[in-house]
C-alpha positions in Angstrom: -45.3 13.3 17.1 -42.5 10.4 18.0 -43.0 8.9 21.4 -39.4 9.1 21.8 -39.5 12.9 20.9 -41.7 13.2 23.8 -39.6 11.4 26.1 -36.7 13.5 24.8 -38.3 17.1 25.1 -39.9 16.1 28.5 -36.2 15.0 30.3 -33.9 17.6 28.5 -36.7 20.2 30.2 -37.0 19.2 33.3 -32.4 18.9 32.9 -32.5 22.6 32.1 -35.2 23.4 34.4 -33.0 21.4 37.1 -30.1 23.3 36.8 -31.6 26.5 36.8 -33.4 25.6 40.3 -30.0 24.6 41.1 -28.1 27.5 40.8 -31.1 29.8 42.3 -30.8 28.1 45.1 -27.2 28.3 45.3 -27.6 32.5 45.3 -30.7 31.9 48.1 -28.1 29.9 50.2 -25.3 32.1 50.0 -27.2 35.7 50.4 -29.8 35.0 52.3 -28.7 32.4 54.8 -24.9 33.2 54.7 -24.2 29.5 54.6 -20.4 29.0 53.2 -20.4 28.7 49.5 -18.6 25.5 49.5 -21.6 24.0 51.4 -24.3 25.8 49.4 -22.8 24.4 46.5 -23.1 21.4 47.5 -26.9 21.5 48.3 -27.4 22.7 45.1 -25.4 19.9 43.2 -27.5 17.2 44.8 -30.3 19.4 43.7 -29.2 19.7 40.5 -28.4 16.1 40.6 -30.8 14.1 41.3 -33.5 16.2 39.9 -32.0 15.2 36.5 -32.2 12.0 37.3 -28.7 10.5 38.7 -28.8 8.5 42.4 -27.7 10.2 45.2 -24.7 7.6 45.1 -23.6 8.7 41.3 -24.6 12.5 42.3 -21.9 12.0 45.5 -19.4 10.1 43.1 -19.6 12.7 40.2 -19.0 15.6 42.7 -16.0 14.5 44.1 -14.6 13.5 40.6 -15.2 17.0 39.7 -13.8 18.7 42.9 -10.7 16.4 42.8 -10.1 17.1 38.7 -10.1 21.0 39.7 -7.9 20.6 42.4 -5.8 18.3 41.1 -5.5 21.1 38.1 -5.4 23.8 39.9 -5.2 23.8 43.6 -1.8 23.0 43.7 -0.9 26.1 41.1 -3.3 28.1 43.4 -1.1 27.3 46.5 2.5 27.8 44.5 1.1 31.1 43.5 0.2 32.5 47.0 3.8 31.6 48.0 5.2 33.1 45.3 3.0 36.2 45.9 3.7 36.0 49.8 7.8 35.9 49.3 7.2 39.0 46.5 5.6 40.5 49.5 8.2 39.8 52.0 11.3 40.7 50.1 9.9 44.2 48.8 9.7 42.7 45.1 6.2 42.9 44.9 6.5 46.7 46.1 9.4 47.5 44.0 7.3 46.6 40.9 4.5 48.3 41.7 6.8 51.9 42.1 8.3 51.5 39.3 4.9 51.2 37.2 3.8 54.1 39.4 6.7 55.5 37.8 5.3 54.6 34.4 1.8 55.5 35.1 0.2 58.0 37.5 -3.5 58.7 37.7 -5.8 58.4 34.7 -2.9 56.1 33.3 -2.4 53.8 35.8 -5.8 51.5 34.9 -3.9 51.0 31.6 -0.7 50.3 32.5 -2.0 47.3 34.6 -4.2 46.0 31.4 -1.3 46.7 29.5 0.9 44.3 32.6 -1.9 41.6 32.7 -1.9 41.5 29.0 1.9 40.4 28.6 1.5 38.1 31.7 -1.4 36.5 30.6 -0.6 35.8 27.7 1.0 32.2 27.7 -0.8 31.3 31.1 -4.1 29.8 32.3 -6.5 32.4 33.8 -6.2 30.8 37.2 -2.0 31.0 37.1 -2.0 34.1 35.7 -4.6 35.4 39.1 -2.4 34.4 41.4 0.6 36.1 40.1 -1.6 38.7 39.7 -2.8 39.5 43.1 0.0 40.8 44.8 0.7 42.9 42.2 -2.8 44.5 42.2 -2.9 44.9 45.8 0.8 46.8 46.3 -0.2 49.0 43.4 -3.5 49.7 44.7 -2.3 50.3 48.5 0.5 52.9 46.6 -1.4 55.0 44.4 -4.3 55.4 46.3 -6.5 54.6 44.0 -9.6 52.3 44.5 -8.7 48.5 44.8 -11.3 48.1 41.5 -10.0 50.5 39.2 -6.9 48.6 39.8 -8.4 44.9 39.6 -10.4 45.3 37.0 -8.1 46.6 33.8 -5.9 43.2 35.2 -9.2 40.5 34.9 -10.2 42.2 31.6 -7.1 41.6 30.3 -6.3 38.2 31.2 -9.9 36.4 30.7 -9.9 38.2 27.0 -6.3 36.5 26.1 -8.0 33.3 27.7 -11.0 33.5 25.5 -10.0 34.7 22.3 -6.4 34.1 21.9 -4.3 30.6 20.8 -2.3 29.2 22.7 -4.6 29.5 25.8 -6.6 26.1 25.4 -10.4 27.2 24.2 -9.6 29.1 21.2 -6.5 26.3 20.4 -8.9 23.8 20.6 -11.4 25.6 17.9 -8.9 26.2 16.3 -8.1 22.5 15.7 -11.4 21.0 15.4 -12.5 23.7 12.7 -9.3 23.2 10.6 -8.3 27.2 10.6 -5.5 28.7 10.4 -3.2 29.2 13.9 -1.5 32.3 12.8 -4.6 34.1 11.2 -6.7 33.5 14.3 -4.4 34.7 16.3 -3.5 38.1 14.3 -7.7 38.2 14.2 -8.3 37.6 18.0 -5.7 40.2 18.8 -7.6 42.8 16.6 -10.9 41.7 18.5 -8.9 41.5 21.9 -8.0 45.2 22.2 -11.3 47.2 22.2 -12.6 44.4 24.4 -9.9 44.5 27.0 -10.4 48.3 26.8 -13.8 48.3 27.3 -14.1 46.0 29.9 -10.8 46.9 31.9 -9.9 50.8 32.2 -13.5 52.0 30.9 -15.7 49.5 33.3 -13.3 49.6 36.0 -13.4 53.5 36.1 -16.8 53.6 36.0 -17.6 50.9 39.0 -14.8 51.9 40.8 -16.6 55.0 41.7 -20.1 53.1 42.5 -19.0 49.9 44.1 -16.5 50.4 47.1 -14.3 47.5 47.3 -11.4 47.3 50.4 -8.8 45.1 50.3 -9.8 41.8 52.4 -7.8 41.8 55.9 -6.1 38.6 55.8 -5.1 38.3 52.5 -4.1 42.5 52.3 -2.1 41.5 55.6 -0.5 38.4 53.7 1.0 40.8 51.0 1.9 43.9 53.0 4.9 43.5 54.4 7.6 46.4 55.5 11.3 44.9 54.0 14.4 47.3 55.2 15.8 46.3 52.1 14.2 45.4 48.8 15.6 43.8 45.3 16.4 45.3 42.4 13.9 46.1 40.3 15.0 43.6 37.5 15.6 40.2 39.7 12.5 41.2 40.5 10.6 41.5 37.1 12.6 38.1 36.3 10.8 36.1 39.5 7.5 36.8 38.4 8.0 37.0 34.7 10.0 33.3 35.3 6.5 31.2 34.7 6.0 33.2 31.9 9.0 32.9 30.0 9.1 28.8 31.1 5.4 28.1 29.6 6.0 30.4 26.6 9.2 28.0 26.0 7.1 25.0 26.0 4.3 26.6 23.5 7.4 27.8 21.2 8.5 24.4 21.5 5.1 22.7 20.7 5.0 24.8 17.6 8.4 25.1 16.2 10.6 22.1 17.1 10.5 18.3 16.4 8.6 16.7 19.0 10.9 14.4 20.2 14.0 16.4 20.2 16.0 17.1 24.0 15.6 20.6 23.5 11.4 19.9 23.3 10.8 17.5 25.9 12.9 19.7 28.0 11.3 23.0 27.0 7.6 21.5 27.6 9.0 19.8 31.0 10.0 23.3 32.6 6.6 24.7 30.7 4.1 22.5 32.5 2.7 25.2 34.8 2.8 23.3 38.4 7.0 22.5 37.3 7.4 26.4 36.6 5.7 27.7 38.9 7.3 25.5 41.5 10.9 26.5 39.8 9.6 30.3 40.1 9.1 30.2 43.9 12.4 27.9 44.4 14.0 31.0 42.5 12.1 33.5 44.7 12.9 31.7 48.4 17.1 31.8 46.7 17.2 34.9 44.7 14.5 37.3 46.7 14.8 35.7 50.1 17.9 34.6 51.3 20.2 36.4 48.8 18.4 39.4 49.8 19.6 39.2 53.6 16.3 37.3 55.0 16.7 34.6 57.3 15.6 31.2 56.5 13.2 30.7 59.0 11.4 33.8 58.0 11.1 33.0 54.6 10.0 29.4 55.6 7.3 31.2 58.0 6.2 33.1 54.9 5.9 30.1 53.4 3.5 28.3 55.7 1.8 31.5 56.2 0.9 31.7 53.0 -1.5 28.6 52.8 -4.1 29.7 55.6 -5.6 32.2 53.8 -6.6 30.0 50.9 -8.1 27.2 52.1 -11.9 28.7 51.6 -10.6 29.2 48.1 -9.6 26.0 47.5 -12.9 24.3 49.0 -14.9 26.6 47.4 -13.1 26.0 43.7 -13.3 22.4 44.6 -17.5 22.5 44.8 -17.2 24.6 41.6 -15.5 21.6 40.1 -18.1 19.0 41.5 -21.2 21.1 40.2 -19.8 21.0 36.6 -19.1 17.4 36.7 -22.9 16.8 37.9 -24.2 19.1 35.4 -21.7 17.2 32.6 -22.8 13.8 34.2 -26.7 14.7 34.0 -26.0 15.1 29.9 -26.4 19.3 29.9 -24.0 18.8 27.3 -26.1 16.8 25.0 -28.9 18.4 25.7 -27.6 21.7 24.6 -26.2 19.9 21.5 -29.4 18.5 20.3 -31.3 21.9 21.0 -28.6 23.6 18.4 -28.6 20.6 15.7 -32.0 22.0 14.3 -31.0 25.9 14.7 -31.3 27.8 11.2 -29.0 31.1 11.6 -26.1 32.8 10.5 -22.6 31.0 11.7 -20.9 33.3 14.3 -24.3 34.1 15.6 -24.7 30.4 16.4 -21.4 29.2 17.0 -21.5 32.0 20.1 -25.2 30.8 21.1 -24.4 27.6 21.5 -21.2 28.5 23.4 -23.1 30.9 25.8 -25.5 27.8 26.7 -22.8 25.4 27.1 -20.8 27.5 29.4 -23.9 28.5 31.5 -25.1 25.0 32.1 -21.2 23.2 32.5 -19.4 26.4 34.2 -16.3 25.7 31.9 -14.6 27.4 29.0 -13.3 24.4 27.9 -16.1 22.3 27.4 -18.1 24.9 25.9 -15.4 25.4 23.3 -15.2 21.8 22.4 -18.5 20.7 22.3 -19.9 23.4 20.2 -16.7 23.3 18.0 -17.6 19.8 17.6 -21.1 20.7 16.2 -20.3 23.1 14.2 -17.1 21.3 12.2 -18.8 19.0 9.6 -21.1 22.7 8.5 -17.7 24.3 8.6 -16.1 22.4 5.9 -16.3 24.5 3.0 -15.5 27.7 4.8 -12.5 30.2 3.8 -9.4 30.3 6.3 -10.4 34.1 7.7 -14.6 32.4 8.3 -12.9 29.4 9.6 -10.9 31.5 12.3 -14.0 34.2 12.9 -16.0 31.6 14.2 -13.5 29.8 16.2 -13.3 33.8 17.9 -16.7 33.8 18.0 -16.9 30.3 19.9 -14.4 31.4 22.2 -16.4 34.5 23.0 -19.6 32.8 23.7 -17.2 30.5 26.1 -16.8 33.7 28.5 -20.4 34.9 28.4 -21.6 35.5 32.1 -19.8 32.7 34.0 -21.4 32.8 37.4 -21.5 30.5 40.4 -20.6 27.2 38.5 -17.4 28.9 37.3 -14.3 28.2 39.0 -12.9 31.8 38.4 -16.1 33.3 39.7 -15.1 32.2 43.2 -11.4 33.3 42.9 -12.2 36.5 42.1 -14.9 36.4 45.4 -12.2 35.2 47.7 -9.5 36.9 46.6 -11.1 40.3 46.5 -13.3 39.4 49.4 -16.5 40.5 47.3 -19.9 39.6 48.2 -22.0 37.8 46.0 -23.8 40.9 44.3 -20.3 42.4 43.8 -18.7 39.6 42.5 -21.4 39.6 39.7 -20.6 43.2 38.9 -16.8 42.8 38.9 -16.7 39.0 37.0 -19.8 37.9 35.7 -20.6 41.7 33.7 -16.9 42.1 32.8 -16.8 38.9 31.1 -20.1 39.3 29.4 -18.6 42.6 28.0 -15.7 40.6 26.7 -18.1 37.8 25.1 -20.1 40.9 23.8 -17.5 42.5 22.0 -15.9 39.4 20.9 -19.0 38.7 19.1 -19.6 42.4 17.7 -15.8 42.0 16.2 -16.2 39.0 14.6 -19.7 39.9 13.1 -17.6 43.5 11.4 -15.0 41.3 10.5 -16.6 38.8 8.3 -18.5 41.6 7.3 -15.5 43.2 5.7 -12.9 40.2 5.4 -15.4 37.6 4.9 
């Protein structure tokens, strides 16, 4: 055999081998020393690290790149979106929603109607913007119907990580999409056809089913942050139009990306107002006029609710940020190339390996993204010769295998912790199985799809 074979074998095993230590010791830390996540993470990065062979300097240098990339992305977004959810709170918009989908949906129905509500906000936004908007939703409807906080969470997740994995324009699947040559508007009619059973199996059906085996209450501080008592509330409308305001913004700039000139007024203002830290910033300047002081609150209040607002999210924000730094360690080592050169020699059918190599990208890196890109870019040059509806089934199936498990390396992993103030154990039942039943049945719909269309 090659020498250099050898040498390659011998330091892409001891890589994997590094980062599976890594993230075992991240769980030890966390469960059975109760040391903060943020810091655990960061013993297990260094871990990681330098066991893969990068210098304490480049393992300290790579963290804070990655920390200060998520943060940058999505830290601000995180803290616009508790204010937003804090002043839906205060005014009684937040509550006014939730009784008039009580209204809608009682009961058995309810689960739906909030996979159903997730599905239409998620659709043009980010997993983590569309979370935050989320929350306070989630938490009024829960606290109104009675029903547990899960079977109320969990249709809302399902239905926003499936858009986020298996529909254009959320990044991943756009991205396939691009790099494999296949058709926008077919992979889109295709991943909604896949996205319904899964959303439906992993929101109303698993969430009923935990629900009753895994109590969940709502966490004090943030509960307290989004229970307030208004005298009066808004109409139901204004209402609807603050929080749908993002929405309608970043679904102008996606229109705009796909059906104007580029350089037109009407297009570089339509993708200005869609960036999602300008909309959301317009949405809660719209919220503090429209559902604070037109609606008879003082200003001070509203600029205590505000400030108030921030507190409970700093633990979030630390912990996303060492989420961030243990990818970019991980990225830095060369998981990516490792996994890249383990799939080069792989003899198997297309969707089977297109998801494989997705699954492994996304457990080693922690991000959708990367996943979907680098095993988009290994696949392309077999891709070539494939028909549009092949071409668009295996970007589906990359994006599935882009969702597969994500655990303590995944940004959204610790939002979903923090905001629902799970334990570890629980957070792996409520994210980590839900989106495995999403990669799952992403998968077992494009497999019955080429089947039949192929």
């Amino acid at each position: 055999m090659d020498p250099t074979n050898i040498a390659w074998l011998a330091h892409d095993t001891r890589l994997i081998l590094c980062c599976l230590v890594a993230i075992a010791t991240i769980i030890l830390l966390i469960s059975a020393t109760k040391l903060p996540p943020f810091l655990s993470i960061l013993v297990g990065t260094f871990i990681a690290g330098i066991g893969a062979g990068l210098g304490p300097e480049e393992v300290a240098k790579a963290f804070s790149k990655g920390a200060g990339g998520i943060l940058g992305e999505a830290g601000i977004i995180i803290a616009l979106g508790s204010m937003l959810g804090a002043l839906m709170a205060e005014s009684g918009a937040a509550d006014r929603i939730a009784s008039t989908l009580l209204g809608l949906g009682k009961g058995r129905s309810l689960p739906w109607v909030m996979a159903l509500v997730a599905l239409v906000i998620g659709l043009p936004l980010f997993f983590e913007v569309g979370l935050v908007m989320m929350v306070p939703i989630i938490f009024v409807m829960a606290r109104q119907s009675n029903q547990p906080l899960l079977k109320i969470a969990i249709p809302a997740l399902a239905g926003m990580t499936t858009l986020h994995a298996l529909m254009p324009p959320h990044p991943g699947p756009l991205i396939a999409v691009s790099a494999l040559h296949a058709d926008l508007g077919l992979t889109m009619l295709l991943g909604f056809t896949i996205a319904l059973p899964a959303v439906i199996l992993a929101g109303p059906l698993y969430g009923n089913w935990l629900s009753k085996r895994m109590d969940v209450q709502e966490p004090a501080e943030l509960g307290a942050l989004f229970s307030a008592k208004p005298q009066r509330q808004p109409g139901f409308a204004i209402s609807l139009l603050i929080i749908l305001l993002p929405v309608l913004l970043m679904l102008g700039s996606t229109l705009a990306k796909v059906a104007l000139a580029p350089e037109t007024t009407l297009a570089v203002t339509l993708k200005f107002l869609g960036e999602p830290l300008i909309a959301l910033g317009i949405a809660v300047l719209a919220a503090v006029v429209c559902l604070g002081w037109a609606n008879g609150l003082p200003r001070e209040q509203v600029g205590n609710t505000l400030r108030k607002s921030l507190a409970p999210i700093a633990v979030l924000l630390l912990t996303i940020g060492a989420g961030g730094g243990l990818k970019q360690t991980l990225l830095d080592a060369g998981v990516s190339q490792t996994i890249s050169k383990a799939a080069e020699g792989a003899h198997m059918p297309y969707l089977l390996l297109a998801w494989l190599i997705a699954v492994a990208l996304r457990q080693a890196t922690g991000s959708a993204t990367v996943a979907t890109t680098t095993t988009a870019g290994i696949l392309a040059p077999m891709m070539a010769g494939l028909a549009a509806t092949q071409s668009s089934l295996v970007a589906l199936a990359i994006g599935a295998g882009s969702v597969f498990f994500c655990h303590v390396n995944d940004a959204g992993f610790w939002m979903v912790r923090e905001y629902f103030g799970l334990q570890l154990k629980q957070t792996i039942w409520v994210w980590s199985v839900l989106q495995t039943i999403v990669s799952v049945v992403g998968l077992v719909g494009t497999l019955v799809l080429w089947h039949f269309l192929g």
